[in-house]
N, C-alpha and C positions, 0 to 999 in steps of 0.2 A: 797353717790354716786353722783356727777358732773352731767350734765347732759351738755354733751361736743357737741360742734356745730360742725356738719362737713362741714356747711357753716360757716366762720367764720364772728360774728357778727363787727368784724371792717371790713368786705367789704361789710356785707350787710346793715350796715348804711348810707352807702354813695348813696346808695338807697330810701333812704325814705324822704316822705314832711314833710313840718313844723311842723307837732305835731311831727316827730320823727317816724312815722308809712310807715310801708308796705302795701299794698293791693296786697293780693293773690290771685291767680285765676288759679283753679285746672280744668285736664288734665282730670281726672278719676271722678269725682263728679258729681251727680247730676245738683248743681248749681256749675257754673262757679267763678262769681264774690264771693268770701269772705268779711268778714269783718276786719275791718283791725288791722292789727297784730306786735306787736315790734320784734325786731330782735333777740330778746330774747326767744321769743316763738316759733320761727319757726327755722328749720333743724337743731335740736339735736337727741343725742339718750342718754340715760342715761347710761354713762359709756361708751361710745361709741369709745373712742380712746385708751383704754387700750385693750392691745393684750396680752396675754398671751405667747405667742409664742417667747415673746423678754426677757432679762435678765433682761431689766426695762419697764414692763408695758406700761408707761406712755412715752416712748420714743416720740411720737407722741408730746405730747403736750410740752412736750420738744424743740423738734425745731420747733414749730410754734410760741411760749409765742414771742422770739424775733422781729422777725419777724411781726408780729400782732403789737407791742411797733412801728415800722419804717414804718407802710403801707401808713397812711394817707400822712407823712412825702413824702415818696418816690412818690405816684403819683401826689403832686402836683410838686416835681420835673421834672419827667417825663411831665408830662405835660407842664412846661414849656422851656422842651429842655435843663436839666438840668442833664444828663445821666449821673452819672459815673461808673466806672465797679460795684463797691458797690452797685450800687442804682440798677441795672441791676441785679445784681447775688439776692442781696434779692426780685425782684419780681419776678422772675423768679419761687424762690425756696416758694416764699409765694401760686404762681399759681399752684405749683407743689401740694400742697397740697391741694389744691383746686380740682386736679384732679384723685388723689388718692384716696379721702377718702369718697366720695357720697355713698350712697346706689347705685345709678347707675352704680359707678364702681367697686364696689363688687361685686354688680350681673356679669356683665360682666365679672370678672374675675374667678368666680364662674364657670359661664361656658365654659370660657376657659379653664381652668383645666379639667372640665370633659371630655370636647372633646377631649380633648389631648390624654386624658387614654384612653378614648373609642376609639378613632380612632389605639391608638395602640396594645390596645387589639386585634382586631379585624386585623389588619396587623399580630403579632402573629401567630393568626390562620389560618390565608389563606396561612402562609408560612410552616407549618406545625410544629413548632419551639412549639408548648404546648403539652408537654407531661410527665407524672409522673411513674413511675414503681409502687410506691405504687397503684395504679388504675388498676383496666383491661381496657384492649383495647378499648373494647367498652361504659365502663364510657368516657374515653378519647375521643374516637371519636362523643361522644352525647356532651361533654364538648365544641370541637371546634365549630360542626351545631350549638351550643343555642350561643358562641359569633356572632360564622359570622350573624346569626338572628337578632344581637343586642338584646338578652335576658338580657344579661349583661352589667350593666351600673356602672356608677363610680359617688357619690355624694361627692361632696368634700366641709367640714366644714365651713361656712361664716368666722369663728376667723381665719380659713388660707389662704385663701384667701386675708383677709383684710390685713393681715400678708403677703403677697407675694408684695400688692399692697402699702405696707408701704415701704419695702426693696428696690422697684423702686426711691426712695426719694436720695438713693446712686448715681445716677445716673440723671434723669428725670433734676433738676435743671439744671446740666450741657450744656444737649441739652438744654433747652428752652433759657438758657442764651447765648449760643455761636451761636444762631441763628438770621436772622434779622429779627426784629421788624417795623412793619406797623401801628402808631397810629392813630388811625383812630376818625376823633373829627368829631360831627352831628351838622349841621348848623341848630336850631330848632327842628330838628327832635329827639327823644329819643331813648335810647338802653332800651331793657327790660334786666330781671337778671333772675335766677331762682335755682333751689336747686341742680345744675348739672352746673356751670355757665361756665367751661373751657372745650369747647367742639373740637370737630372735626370739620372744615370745606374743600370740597373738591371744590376747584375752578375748573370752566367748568364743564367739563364734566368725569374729570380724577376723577375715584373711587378709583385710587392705594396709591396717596401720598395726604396725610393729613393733612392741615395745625393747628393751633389750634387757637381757637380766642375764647378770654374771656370781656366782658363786664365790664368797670371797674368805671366807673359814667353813668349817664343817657347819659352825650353828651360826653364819650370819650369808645374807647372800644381796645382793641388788635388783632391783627393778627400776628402771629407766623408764621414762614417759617422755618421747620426742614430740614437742610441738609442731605438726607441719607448719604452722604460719611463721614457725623461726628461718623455713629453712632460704626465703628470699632475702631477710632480713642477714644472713650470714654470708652468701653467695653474693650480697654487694659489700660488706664488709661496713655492717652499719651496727656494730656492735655494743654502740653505745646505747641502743637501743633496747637489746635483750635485755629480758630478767635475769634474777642470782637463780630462780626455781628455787622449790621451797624439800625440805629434807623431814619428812614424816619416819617413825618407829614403828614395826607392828610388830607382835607374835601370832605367829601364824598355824595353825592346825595341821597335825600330820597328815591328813588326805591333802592339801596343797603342797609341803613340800615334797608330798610324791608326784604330783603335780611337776612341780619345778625339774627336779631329778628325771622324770621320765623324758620332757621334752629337751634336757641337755642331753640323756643317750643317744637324742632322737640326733642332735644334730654334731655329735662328736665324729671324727671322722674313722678314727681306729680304736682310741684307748679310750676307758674310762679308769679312774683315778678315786680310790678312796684308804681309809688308813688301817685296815682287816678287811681279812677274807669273812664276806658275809653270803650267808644264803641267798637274802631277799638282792643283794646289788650282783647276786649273779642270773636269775631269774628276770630281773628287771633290765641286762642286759640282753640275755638270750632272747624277751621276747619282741624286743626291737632294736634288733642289729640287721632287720631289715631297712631300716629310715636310714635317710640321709640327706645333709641340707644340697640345697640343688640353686642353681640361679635360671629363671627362666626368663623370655622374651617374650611378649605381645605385642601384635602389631594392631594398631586403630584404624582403618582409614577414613581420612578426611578429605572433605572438597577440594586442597592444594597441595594433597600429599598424603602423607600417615604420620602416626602420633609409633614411637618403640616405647614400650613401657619394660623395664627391668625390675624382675621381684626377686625376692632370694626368700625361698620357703624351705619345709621340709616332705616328703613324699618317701613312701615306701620302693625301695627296689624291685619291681617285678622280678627281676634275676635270682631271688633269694626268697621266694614267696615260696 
């Protein structure tokens, strides 16, 4: 049995100081600072990217081997302004997997599913639409009170889930690639990494649209701009349609990439990752290892039903306040 990294250790080398070492530094522990750890020992699960749910298990590691072969290759192209549609579509699709495959985003997508079921269970019932002739009436009517109560809830299998969040791999490349890119290089200053590295960032103060910014050396990181009007244009598979999306340079000032760093602690799930023990990335842990990314449900209703809307943000733990 492998013991398969869902961070994958060709990105999270590119992380580490001269011995070739990480330094961890956990969310949920006790102590903060770790000792320090190769990229071999941290974020796998044994067996971790075989899903049963596919005709080939190992589908997963299938289209990442290539990929992982072109990474180092590809950012320092990128990095030197060096973009071609190739070199684009495989980081794209190397990030994609990068944000599929966490424990984080299982979880998340775990409880998407649930809420889905439960919230439509519970619509069901209030429209009176459950009902069996095999039952008496009154089984049936103690049947609807215990959904409407949310007596009734829906757990749905981690393997399908990771399984639903593999199936987005059809897709997810497409957007990240046809979208434009913001490389964002630190003048001194450092990016941290961590076991969730391709997160959500929401600029100002808009919670609706999402950008996604992934960390990709200590002094270079990504920012992603999804087009929504790509995302019908994708989902019929009219691709000849999308743009290449255009690849801008900045340097950026240290109050942003603290910026950056704080909202990746915000949404790491255990570890964070950088290459010495620093004061300030233990401090900037400690003081939010309360956050954590969450996936939530809203439900809309409408005149011939409801609208479910799925969002995946970040939110502090009351449990750790």
């Amino acid at each position: 049995m492998a013991d398969d990294h869902y961070v994958a250790q060709t990105y999270l080398k590119n992380f580490t100081n001269s011995d070739g070492m990480l330094i961890p530094y956990f969310k949920n522990g006790k102590a903060i600072v770790g000792k320090p750890k190769s990229p071999k020992s941290v974020c796998y699960v044994p067996d971790g990217s075989s899903n049963s749910y596919f005709s080939d298990p190992r589908i997963l590691e299938e289209f990442l081997t290539p990929l992982e072969n072109n990474w180092n290759d590809n950012l320092e192209k990128l990095e030197c302004g060096e973009v071609t549609p190739i070199v684009k579509a495989e980081i794209a699709s190397y990030l994609s997997v990068l944000r599929v495959n966490t424990p984080t985003a299982i979880r998340q997508s775990q409880t998407s599913l649930e809420g889905l079921v439960n919230s439509t269970t519970k619509f069901i019932a209030s429209q009176g639409l459950f009902h069996s002739d095999k039952f008496s009436q009154e089984f049936n009517d103690e049947m609807v009170a215990r959904m409407m109560n949310d007596e009734f809830s829906c757990d749905v299998n981690q393997e399908y889930a990771h399984a639903k969040n593999i199936a987005i791999l059809d897709q997810l490349p497409i957007t990240l690639c046809s979208s434009d890119w913001k490389v964002l290089l630190a003048n001194g200053d450092k990016f941290l990494t961590s076991d969730n590295p391709l997160c959500l960032y929401y600029p100002g103060n808009n919670a609706m649209v999402g950008w996604f910014y992934a960390p990709l050396k200590p002094n270079m990181a990504l920012l992603i701009r999804p087009d929504p009007e790509h995302s019908e244009i994708i989902k019929e598979r009219r691709y000849d349609e999308l743009p290449d999306g255009n690849v801008e340079y900045g340097k950026i000032k240290s109050k942003f990439v603290f910026t950056f760093n704080q909202n990746l602690v915000r949404h790491a799930e255990e570890k964070v990752f950088f290459n010495q023990k620093a004061d300030w990335v233990a401090r900037l842990v400690k003081l939010n290892r309360g956050w954590k990314a969450v996936a939530q449900v809203d439900t809309l209703p409408t005149p011939n039903g409801q609208i479910n809307i799925v969002r995946h943000r970040v939110q502090e733990d009351q449990d750790k306040l």
